[in-house]
C-alpha positions as CSV (number, residue, x, y, z in Angstrom):
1,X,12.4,-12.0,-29.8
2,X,14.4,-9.4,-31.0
3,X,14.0,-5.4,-30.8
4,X,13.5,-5.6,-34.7
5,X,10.5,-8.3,-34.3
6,X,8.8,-6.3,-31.2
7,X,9.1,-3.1,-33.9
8,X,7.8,-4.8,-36.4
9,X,4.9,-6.0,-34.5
10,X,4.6,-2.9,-33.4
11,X,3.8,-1.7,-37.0
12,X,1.6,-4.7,-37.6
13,X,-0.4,-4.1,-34.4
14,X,-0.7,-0.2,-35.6
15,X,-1.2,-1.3,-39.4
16,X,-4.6,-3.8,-37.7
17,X,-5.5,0.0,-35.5
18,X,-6.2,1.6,-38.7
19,X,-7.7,-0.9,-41.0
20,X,-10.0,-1.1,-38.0
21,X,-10.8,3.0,-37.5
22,X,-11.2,2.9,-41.4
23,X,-13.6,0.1,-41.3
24,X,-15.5,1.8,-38.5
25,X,-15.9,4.9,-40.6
26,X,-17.7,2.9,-43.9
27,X,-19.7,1.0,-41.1
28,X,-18.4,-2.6,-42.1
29,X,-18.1,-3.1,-38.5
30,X,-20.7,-2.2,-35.5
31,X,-19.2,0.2,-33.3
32,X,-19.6,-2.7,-29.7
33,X,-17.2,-4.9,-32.3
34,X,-14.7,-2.1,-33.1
35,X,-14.3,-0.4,-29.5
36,X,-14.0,-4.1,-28.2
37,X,-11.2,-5.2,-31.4
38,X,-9.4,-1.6,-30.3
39,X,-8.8,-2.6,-26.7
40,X,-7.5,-5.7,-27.4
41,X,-5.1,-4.1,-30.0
42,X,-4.2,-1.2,-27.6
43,X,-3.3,-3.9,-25.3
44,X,-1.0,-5.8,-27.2
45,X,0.4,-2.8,-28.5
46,X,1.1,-2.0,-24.9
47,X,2.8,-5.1,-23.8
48,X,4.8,-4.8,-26.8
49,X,5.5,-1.5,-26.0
50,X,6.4,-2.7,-21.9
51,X,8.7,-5.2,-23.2
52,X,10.8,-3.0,-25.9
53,X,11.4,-0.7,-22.9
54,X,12.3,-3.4,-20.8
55,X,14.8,-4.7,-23.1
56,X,16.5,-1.1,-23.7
57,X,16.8,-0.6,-19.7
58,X,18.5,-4.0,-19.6
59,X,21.0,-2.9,-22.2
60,X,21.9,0.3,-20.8
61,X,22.4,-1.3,-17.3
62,X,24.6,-4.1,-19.3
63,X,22.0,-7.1,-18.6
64,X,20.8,-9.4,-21.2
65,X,18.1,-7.7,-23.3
66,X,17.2,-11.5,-23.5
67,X,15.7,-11.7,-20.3
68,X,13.3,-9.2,-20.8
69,X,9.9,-11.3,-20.4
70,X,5.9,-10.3,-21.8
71,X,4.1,-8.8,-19.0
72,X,0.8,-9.7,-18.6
73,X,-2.0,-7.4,-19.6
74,X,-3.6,-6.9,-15.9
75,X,0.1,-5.9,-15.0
76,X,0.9,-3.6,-17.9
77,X,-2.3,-1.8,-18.0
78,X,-2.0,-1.6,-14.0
79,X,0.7,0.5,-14.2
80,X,-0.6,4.0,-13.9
81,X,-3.7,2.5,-10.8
């Protein structure tokens, strides 16, 4: 995967966020079913995140970006506990 495909998930993960809020707001979802569809998507969005970072460090210590691996979501959303 390539820094150009994480971004581009990225924008697809962000694109699903706001089709989501908007649905939300005209009530064609219940609000248990949108807070539980927005965690999942703000935790894909953080992995993707984890691992676009992960791949820049490796660059700028001259490693292969390639090696950069997805973390899983008990480990990225553990970060700040």
């Amino acid at each position: 995967m390539t820094e150009q495909d994480i971004l581009a998930r990225i924008k697809q993960l962000v694109a699903a966020e706001h089709d989501l809020r908007a649905k939300a707001t005209t009530h064609e979802i219940d609000p248990v079913t949108e807070r539980q569809q927005l965690g999942e998507l703000e935790v894909l969005l953080d992995q993707c995140w984890d691992l676009l970072r992960q791949r820049r460090a490796r660059m700028d210590a001259g490693t292969s970006p390639e090696e950069a691996q997805v973390n899983t979501a008990g480990q990225v959303e553990g970060y700040l506990q």
